[in-house]
Backbone as JSON Lines, residues from 0, in Angstrom:
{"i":0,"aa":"X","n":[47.28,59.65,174.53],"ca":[48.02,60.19,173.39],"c":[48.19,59.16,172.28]}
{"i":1,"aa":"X","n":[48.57,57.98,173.03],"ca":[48.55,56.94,171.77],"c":[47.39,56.74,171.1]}
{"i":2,"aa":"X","n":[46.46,57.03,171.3],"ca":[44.67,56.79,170.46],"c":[44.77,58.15,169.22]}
{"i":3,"aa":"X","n":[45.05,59.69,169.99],"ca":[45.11,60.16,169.48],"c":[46.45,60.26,167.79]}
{"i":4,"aa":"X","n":[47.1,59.8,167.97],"ca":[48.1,59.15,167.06],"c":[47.54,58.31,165.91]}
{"i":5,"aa":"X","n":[46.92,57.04,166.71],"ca":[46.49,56.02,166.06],"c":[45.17,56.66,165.23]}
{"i":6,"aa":"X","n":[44.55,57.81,165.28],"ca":[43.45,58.32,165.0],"c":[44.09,59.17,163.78]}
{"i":7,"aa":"X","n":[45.23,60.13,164.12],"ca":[45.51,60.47,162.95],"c":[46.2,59.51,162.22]}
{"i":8,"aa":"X","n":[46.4,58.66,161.85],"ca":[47.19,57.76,160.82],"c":[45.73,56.88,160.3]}
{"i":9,"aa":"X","n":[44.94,56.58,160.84],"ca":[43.6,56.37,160.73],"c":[43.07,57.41,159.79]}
{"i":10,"aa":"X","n":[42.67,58.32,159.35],"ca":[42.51,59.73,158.72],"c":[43.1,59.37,157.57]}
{"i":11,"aa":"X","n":[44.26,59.49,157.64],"ca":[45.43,60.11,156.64],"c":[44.97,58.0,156.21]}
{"i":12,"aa":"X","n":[44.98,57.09,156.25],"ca":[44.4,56.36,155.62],"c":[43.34,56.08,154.6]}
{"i":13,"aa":"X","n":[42.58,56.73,155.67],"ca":[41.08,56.92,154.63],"c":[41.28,57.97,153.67]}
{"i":14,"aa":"X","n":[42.28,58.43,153.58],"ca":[42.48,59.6,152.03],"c":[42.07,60.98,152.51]}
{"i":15,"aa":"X","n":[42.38,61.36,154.57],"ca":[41.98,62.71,154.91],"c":[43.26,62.71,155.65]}
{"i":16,"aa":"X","n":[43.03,64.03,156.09],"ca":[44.25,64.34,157.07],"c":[45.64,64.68,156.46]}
{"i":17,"aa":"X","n":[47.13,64.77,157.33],"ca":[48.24,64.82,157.31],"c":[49.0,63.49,157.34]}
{"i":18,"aa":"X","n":[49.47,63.46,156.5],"ca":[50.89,62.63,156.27],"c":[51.39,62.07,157.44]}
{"i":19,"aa":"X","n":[51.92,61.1,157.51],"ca":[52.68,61.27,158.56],"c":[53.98,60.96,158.59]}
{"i":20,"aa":"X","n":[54.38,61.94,158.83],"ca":[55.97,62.35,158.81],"c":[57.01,61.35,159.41]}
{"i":21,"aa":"X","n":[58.05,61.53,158.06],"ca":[59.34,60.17,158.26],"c":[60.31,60.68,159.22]}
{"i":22,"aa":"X","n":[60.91,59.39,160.2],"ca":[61.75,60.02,160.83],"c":[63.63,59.12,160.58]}
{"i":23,"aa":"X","n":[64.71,59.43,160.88],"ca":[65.48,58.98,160.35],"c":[65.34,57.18,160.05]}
{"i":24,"aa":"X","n":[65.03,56.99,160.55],"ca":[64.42,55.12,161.01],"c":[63.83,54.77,159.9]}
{"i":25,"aa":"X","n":[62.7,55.28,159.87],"ca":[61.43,55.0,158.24],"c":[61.95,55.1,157.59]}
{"i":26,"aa":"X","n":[62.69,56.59,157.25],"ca":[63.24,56.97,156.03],"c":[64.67,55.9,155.83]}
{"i":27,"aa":"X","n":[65.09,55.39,155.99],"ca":[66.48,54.66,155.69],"c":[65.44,53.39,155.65]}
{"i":28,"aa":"X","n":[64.34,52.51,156.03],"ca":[63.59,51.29,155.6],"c":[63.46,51.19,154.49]}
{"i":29,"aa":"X","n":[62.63,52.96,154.38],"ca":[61.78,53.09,152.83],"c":[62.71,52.61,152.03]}
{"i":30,"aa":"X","n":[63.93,53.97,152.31],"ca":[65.11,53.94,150.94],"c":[65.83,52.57,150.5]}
{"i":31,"aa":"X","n":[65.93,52.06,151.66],"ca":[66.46,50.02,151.35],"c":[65.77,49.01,150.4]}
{"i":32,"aa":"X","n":[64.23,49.36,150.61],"ca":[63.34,48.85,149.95],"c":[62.95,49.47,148.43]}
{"i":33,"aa":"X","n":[63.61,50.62,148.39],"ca":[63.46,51.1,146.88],"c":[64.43,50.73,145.9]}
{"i":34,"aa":"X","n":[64.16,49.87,144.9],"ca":[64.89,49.03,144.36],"c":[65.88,49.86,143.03]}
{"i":35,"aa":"X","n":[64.96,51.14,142.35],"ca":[65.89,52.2,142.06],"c":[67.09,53.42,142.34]}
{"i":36,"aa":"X","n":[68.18,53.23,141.89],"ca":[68.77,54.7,142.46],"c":[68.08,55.84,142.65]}
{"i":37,"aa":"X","n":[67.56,55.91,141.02],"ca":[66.44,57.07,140.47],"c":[65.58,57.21,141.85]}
{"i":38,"aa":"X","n":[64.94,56.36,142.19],"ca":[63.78,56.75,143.09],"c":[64.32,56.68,144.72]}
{"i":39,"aa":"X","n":[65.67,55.9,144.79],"ca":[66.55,56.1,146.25],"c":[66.83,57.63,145.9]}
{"i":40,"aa":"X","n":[67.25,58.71,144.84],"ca":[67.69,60.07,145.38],"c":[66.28,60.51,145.38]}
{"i":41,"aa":"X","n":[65.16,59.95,144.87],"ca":[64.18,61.11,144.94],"c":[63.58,61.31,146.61]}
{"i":42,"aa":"X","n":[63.48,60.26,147.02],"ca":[63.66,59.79,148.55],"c":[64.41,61.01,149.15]}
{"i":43,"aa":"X","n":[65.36,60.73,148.76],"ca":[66.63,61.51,149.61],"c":[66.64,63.05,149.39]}
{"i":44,"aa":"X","n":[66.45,63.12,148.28],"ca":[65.98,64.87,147.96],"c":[65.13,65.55,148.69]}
{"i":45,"aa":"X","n":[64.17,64.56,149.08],"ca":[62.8,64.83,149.61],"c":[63.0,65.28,151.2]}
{"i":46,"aa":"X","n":[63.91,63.97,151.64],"ca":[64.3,64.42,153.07],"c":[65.2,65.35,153.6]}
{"i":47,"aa":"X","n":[65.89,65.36,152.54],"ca":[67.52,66.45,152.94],"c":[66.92,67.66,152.99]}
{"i":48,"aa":"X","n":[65.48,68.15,151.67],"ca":[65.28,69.25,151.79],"c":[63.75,69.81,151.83]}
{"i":49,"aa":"X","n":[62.89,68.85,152.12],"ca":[61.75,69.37,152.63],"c":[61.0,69.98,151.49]}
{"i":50,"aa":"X","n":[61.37,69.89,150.14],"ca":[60.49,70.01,149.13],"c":[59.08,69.07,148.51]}
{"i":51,"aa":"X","n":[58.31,69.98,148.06],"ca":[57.06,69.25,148.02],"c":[57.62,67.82,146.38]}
{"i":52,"aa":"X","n":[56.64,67.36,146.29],"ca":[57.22,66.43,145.23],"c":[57.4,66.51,144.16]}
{"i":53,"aa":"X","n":[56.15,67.88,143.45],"ca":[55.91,68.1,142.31],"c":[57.13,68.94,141.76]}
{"i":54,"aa":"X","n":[58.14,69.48,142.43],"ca":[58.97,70.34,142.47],"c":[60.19,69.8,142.4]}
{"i":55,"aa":"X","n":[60.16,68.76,142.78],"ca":[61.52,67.53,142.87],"c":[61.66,66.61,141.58]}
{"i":56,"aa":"X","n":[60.32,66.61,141.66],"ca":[60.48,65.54,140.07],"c":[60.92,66.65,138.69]}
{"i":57,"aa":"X","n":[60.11,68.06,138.92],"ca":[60.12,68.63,137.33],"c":[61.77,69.66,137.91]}
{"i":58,"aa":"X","n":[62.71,69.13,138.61],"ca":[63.89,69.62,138.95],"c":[65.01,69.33,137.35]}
{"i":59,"aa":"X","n":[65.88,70.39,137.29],"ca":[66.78,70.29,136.08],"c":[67.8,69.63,136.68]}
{"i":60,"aa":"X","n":[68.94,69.11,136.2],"ca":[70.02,68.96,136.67],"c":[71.02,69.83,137.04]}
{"i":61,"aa":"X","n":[71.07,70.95,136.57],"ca":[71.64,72.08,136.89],"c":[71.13,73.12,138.22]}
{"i":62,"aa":"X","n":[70.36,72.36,138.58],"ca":[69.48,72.93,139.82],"c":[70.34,72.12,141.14]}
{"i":63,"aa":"X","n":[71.03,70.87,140.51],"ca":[71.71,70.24,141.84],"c":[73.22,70.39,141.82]}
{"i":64,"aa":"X","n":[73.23,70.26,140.18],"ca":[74.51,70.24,140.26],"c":[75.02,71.61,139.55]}
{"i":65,"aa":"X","n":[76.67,72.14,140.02],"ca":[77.82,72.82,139.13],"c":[78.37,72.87,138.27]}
{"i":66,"aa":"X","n":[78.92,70.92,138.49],"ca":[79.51,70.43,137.1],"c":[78.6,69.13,136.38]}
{"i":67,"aa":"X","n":[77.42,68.87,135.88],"ca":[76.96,67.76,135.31],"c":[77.88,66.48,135.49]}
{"i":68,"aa":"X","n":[78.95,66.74,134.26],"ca":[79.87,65.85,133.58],"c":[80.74,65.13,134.81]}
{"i":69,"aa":"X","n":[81.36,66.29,135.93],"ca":[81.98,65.73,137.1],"c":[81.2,65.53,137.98]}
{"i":70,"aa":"X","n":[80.26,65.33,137.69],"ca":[78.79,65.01,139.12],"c":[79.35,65.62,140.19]}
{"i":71,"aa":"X","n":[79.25,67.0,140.31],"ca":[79.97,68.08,141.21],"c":[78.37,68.86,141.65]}
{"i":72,"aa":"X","n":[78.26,68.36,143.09],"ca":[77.1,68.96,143.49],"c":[77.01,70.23,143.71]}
{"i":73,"aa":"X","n":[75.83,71.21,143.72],"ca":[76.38,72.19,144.13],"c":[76.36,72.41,145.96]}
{"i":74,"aa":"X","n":[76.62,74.0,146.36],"ca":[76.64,74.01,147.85],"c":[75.1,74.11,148.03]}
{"i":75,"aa":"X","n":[74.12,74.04,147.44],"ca":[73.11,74.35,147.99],"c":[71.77,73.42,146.8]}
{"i":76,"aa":"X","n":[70.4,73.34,147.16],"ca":[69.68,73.06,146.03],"c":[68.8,73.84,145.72]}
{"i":77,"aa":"X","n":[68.66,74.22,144.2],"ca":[68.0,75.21,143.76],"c":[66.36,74.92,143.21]}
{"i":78,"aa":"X","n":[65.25,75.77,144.45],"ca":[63.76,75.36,143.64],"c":[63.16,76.25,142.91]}
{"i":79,"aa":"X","n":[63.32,76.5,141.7],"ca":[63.11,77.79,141.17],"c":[61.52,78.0,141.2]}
{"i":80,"aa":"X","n":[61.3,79.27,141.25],"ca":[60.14,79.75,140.91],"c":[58.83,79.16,140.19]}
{"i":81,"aa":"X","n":[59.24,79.16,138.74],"ca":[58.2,78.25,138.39],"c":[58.19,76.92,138.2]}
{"i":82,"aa":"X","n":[58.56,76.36,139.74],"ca":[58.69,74.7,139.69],"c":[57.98,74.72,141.32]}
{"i":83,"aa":"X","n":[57.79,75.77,141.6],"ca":[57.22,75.83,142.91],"c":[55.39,76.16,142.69]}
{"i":84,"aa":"X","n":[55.08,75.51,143.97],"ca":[53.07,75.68,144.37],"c":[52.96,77.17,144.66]}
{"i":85,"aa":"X","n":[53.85,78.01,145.36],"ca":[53.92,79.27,145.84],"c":[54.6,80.23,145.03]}
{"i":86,"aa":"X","n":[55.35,79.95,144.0],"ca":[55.76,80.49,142.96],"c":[56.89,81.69,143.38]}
{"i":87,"aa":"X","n":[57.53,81.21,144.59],"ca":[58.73,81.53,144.9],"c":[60.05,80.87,145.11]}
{"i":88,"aa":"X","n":[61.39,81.44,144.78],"ca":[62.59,80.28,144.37],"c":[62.58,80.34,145.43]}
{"i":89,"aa":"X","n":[63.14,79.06,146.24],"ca":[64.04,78.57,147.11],"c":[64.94,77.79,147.06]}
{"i":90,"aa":"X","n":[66.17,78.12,147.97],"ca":[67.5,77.51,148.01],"c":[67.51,76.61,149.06]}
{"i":91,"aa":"X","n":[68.33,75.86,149.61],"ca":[68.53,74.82,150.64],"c":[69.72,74.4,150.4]}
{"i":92,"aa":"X","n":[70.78,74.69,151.49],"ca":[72.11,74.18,151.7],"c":[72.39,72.63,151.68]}
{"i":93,"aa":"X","n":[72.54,71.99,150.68],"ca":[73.28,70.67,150.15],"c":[73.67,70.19,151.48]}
{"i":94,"aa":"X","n":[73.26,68.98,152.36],"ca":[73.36,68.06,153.2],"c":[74.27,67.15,152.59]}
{"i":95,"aa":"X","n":[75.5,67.11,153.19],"ca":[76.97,66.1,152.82],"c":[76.27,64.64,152.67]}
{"i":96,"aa":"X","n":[75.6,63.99,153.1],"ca":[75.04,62.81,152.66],"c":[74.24,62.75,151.01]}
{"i":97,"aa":"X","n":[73.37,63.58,151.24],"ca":[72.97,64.0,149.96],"c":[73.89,64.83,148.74]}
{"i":98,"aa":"X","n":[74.66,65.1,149.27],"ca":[76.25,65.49,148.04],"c":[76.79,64.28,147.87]}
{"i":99,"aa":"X","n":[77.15,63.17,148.8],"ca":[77.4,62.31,148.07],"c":[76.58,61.2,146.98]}
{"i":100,"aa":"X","n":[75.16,61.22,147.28],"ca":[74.57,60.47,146.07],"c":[74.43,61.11,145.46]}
{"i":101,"aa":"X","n":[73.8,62.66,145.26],"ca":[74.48,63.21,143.95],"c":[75.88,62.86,143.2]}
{"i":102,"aa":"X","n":[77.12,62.88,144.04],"ca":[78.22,62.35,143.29],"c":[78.19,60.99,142.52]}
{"i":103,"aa":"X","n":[77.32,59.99,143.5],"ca":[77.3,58.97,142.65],"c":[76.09,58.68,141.63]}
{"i":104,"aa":"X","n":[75.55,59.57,141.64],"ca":[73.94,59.0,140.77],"c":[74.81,59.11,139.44]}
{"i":105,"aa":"X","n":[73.91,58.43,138.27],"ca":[74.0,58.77,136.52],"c":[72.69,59.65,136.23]}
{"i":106,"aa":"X","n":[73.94,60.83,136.82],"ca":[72.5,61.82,136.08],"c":[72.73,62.33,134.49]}
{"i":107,"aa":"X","n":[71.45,62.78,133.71],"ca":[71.37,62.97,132.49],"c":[72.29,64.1,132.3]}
{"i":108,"aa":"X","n":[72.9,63.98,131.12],"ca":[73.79,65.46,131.07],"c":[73.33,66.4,130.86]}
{"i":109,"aa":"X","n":[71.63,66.86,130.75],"ca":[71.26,67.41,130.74],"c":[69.51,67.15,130.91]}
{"i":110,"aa":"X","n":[68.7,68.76,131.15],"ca":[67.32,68.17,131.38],"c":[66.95,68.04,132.68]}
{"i":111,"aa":"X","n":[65.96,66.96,132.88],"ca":[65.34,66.25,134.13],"c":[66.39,65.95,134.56]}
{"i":112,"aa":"X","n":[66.72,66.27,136.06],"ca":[67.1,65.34,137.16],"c":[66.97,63.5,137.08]}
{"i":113,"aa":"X","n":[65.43,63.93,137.03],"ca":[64.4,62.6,137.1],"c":[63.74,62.36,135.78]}
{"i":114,"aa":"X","n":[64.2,62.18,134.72],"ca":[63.23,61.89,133.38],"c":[63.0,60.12,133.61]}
{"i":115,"aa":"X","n":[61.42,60.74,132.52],"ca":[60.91,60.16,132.21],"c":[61.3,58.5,131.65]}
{"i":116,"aa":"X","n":[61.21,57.33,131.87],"ca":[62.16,56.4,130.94],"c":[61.39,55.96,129.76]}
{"i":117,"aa":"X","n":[60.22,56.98,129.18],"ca":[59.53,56.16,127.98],"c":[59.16,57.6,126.87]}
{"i":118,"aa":"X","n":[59.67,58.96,128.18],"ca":[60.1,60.63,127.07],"c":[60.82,61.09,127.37]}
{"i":119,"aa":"X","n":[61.68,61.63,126.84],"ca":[63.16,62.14,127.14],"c":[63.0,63.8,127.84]}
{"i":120,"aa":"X","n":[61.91,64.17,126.99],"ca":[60.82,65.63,126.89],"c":[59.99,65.52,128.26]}
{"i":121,"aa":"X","n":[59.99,64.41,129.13],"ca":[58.79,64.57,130.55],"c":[59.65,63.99,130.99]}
{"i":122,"aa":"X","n":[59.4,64.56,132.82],"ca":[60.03,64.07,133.42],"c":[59.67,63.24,134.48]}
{"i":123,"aa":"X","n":[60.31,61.95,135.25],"ca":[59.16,60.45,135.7],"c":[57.97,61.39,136.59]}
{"i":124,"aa":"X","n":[57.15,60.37,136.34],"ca":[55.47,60.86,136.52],"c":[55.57,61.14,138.04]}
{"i":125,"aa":"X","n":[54.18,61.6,138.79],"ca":[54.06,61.54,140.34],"c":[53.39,59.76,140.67]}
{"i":126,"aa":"X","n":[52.71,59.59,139.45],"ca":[52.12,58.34,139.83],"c":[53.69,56.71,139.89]}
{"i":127,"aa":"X","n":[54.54,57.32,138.98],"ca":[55.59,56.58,139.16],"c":[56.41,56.3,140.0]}
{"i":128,"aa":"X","n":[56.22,57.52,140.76],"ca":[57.12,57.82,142.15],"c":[56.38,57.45,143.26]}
{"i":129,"aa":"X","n":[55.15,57.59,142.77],"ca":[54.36,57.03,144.37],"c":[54.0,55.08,144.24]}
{"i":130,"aa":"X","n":[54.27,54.84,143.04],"ca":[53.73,53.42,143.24],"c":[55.19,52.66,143.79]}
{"i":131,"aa":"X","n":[56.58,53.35,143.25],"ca":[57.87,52.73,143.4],"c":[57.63,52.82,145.21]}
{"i":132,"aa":"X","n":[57.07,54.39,145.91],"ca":[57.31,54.17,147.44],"c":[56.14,53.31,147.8]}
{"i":133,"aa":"X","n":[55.14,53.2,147.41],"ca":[54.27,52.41,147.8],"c":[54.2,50.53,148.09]}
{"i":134,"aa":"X","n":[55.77,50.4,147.1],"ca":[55.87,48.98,147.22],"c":[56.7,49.19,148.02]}
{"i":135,"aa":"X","n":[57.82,50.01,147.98],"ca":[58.82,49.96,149.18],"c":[58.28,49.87,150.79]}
{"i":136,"aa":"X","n":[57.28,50.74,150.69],"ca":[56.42,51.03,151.83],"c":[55.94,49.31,152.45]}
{"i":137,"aa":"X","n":[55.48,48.73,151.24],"ca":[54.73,47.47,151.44],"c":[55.74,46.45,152.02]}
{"i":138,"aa":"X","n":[57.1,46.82,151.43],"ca":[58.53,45.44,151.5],"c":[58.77,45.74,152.79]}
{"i":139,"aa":"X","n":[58.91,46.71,153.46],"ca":[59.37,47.72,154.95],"c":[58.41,47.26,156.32]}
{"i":140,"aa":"X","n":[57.12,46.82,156.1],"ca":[56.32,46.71,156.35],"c":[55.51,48.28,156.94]}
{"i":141,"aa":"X","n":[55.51,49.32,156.54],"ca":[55.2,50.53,156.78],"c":[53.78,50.59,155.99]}
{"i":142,"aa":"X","n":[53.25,49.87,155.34],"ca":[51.8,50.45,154.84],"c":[50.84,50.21,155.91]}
{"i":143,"aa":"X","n":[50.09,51.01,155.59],"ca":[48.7,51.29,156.74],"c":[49.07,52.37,157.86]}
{"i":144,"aa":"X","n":[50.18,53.04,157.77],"ca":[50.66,53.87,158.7],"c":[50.78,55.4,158.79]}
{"i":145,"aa":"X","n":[49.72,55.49,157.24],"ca":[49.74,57.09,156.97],"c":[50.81,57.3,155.84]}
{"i":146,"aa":"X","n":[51.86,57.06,156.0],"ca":[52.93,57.84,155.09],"c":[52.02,58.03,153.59]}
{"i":147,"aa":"X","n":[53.05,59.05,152.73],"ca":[53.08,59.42,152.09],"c":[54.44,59.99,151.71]}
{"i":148,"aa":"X","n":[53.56,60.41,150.33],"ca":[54.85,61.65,148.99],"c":[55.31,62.52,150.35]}
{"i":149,"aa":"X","n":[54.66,63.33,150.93],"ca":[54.57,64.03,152.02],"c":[54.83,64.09,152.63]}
{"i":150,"aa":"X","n":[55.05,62.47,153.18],"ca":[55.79,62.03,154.83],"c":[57.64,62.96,154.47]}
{"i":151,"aa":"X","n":[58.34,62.86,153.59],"ca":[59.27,63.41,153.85],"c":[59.48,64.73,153.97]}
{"i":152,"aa":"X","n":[58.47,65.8,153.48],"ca":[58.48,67.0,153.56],"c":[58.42,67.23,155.09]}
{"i":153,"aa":"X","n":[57.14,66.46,155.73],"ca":[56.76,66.86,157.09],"c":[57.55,66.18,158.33]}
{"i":154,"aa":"X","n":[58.49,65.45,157.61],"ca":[59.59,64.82,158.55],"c":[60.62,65.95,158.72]}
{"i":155,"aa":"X","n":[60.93,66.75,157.59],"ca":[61.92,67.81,157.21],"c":[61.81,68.52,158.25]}
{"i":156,"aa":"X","n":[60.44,69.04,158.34],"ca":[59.86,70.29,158.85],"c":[59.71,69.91,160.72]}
{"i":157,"aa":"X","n":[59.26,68.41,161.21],"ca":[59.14,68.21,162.32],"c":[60.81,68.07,162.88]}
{"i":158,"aa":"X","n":[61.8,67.1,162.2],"ca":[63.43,66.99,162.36],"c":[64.01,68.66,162.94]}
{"i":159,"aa":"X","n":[63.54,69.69,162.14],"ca":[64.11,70.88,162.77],"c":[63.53,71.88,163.52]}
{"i":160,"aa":"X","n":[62.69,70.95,164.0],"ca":[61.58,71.47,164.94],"c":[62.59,70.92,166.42]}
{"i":161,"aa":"X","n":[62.34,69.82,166.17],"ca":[62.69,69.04,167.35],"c":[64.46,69.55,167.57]}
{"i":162,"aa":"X","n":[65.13,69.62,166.67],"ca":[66.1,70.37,166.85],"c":[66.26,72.12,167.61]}
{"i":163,"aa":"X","n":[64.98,72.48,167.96],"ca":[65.3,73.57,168.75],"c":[65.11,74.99,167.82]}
{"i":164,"aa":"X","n":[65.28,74.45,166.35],"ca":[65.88,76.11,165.42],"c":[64.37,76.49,165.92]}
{"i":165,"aa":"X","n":[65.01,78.06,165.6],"ca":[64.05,79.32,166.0],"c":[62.62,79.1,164.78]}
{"i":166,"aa":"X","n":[61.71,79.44,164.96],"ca":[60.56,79.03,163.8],"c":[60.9,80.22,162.6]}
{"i":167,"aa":"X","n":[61.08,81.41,162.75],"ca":[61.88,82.1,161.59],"c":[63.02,81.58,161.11]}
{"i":168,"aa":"X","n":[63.78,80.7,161.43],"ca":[64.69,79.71,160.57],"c":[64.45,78.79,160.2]}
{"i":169,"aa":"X","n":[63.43,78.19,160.58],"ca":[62.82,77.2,160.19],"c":[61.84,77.78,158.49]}
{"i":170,"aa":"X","n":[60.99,78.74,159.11],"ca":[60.07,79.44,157.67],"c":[61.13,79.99,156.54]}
{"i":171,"aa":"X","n":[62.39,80.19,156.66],"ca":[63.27,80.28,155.44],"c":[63.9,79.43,155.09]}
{"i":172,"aa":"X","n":[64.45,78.2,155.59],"ca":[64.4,76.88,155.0],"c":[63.37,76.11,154.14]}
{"i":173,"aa":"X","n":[62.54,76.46,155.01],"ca":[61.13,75.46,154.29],"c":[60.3,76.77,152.86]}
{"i":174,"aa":"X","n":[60.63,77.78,153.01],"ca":[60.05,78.87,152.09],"c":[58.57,78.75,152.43]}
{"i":175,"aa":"X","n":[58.18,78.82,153.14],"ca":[56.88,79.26,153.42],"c":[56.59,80.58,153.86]}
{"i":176,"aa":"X","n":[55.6,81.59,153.29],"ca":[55.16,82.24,153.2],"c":[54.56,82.96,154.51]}
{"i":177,"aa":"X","n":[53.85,82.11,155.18],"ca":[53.1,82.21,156.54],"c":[53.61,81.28,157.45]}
{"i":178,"aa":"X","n":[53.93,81.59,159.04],"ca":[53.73,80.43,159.54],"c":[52.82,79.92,160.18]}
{"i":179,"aa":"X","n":[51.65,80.65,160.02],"ca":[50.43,78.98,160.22],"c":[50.85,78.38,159.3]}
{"i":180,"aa":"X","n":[50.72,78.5,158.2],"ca":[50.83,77.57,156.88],"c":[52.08,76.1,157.71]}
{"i":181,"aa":"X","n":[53.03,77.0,157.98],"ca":[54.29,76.04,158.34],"c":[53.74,75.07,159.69]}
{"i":182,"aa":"X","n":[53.59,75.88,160.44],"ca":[52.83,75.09,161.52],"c":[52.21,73.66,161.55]}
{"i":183,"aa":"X","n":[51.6,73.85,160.47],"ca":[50.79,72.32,160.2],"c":[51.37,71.43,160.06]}
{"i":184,"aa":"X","n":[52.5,71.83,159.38],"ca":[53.96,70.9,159.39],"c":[54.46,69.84,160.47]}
{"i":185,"aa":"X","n":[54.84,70.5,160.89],"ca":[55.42,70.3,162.77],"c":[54.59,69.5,163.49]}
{"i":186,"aa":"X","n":[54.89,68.29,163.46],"ca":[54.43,66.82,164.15],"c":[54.77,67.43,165.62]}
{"i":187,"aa":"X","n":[54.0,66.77,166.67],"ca":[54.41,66.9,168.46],"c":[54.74,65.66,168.35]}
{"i":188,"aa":"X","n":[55.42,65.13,168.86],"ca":[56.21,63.44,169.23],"c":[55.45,63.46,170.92]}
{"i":189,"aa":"X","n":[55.26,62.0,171.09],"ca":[54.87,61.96,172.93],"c":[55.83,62.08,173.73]}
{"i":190,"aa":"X","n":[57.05,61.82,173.3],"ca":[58.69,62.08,173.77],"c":[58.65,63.85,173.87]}
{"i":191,"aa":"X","n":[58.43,64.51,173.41],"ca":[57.95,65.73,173.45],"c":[57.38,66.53,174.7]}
{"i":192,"aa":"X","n":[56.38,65.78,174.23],"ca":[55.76,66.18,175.43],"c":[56.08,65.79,176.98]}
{"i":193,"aa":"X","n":[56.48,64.76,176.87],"ca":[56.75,63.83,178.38],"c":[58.21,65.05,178.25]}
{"i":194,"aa":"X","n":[59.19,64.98,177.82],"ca":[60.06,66.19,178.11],"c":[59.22,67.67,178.61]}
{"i":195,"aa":"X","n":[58.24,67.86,177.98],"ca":[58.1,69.35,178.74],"c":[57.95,69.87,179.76]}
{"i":196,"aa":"X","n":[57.08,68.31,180.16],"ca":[56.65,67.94,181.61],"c":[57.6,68.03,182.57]}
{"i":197,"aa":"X","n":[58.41,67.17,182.42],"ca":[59.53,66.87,182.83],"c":[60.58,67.87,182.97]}
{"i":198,"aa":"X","n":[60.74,68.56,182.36],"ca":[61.61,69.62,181.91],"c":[60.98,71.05,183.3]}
{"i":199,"aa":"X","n":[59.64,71.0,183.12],"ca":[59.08,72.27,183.76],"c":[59.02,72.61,184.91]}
C-alpha cells in the first residue's frame, strides 16, 4: 500500500493525477508558513468548506459576511452560481474556527473578499495564491508530496468521509451533481483499511 501511495504523489508530481489531500496536520504547517492573513483565510476557506479555488478567490464579501463594518460572519458561506464550475449556488454552514478569522481579518468594505493589491476592479490572481502556498509548502517542508490548490478541497471531502456522514450528505455539502464525480474525491487512508480488516 505504501508504493501504491508513493505512486500516486509521484503522478500528481509530474503534473497528472489527484491532489493530494490535506489533513488537519498539513493544513495548520501550510497555514504557519503563509506569511499573509489574506492568503492564511484563503487556506482556511478552502478547508472549512471544500470549495474549488476559482470560486474562493472571485468570492464578494457579502458572501461571508452579514455585517462588513462589524466583521459579523454570516451562519453559513455563500457560492453563488456564477462563481461556480457547475453553475450551481452552494451554501456551507460557517465552521466556528473559520467565524473567527473572519471576525478578525481586514476585509474590504466592499467587493472582493480577496482583491487584487495592484486593481481594486480584480480580484488576487490564482497564480498569486498558488505561488504564496507554494513557498509555504517549501518553508513546511511539504513540496514534492503532491499537494495542491486542491489538496484542501479533497481533504474537505476525504475529513467527512472518514467521519462516517452518509455519501448523500456528503454530495450536498460538497454540491456535486453526481456521485462518481464526488467519489474521486474521497482519499482511502491505510488506517482505513487496516480498520476494516480489523473491524470484520
Amino acid at each position: 500500500m505504501a508504493i501504491s501511495i508513493w505512486n500516486q504523489q509521484l503522478v500528481k508530481i509530474c503534473g497528472i493525477g489527484q491532489a493530494t489531500p490535506l489533513n488537519p496536520v498539513t493544513f495548520q504547517q501550510i497555514s504557519n508558513h503563509l506569511t499573509s492573513d489574506c492568503h492564511k483565510l484563503f487556506l482556511a476557506v478552502a478547508w472549512y468548506t471544500g470549495e474549488r479555488p476559482e470560486a474562493i478567490l472571485s468570492m464578494d464579501v457579502k458572501h461571508v459576511y452579514e455585517d462588513v463594518q462589524k466583521r459579523k460572519p454570516r451562519d453559513t458561506v455563500l457560492y453563488p452560481l456564477f462563481n461556480r464550475k457547475d453553475k450551481q449556488t452552494r451554501e456551507v454552514p460557517s465552521n466556528w474556527a473559520l467565524k473567527l478569522m473572519l471576525g478578525a481579518y481586514e476585509a474590504p468594505e466592499s467587493g472582493f473578499l480577496f482583491p487584487s493589491l495592484y486593481r481594486t476592479d480584480k480580484h488576487l490572481s490564482r497564480q498569486a495564491i498558488d505561488k504564496a502556498f507554494r513557498r509555504a509548502l517549501k518553508k513546511a517542508g511539504l513540496q514534492n508530496k503532491g499537494f495542491s490548490l486542491y489538496s484542501a478541497r479533497r481533504g474537505f471531502i476525504t475529513r467527512l468521509n472518514e467521519q462516517g456522514l452518509d455519501i448523500k450528505v456528503i454530495q450536498r455539502l460538497t454540491g456535486h451533481k453526481s456521485i462518481n464525480s464526488l467519489i474521486r474525491y474521497i482519499d482511502v487512508t491505510e488506517d482505513q483499511l487496516k480498520n476494516a480488516i480489523a473491524n470484520f
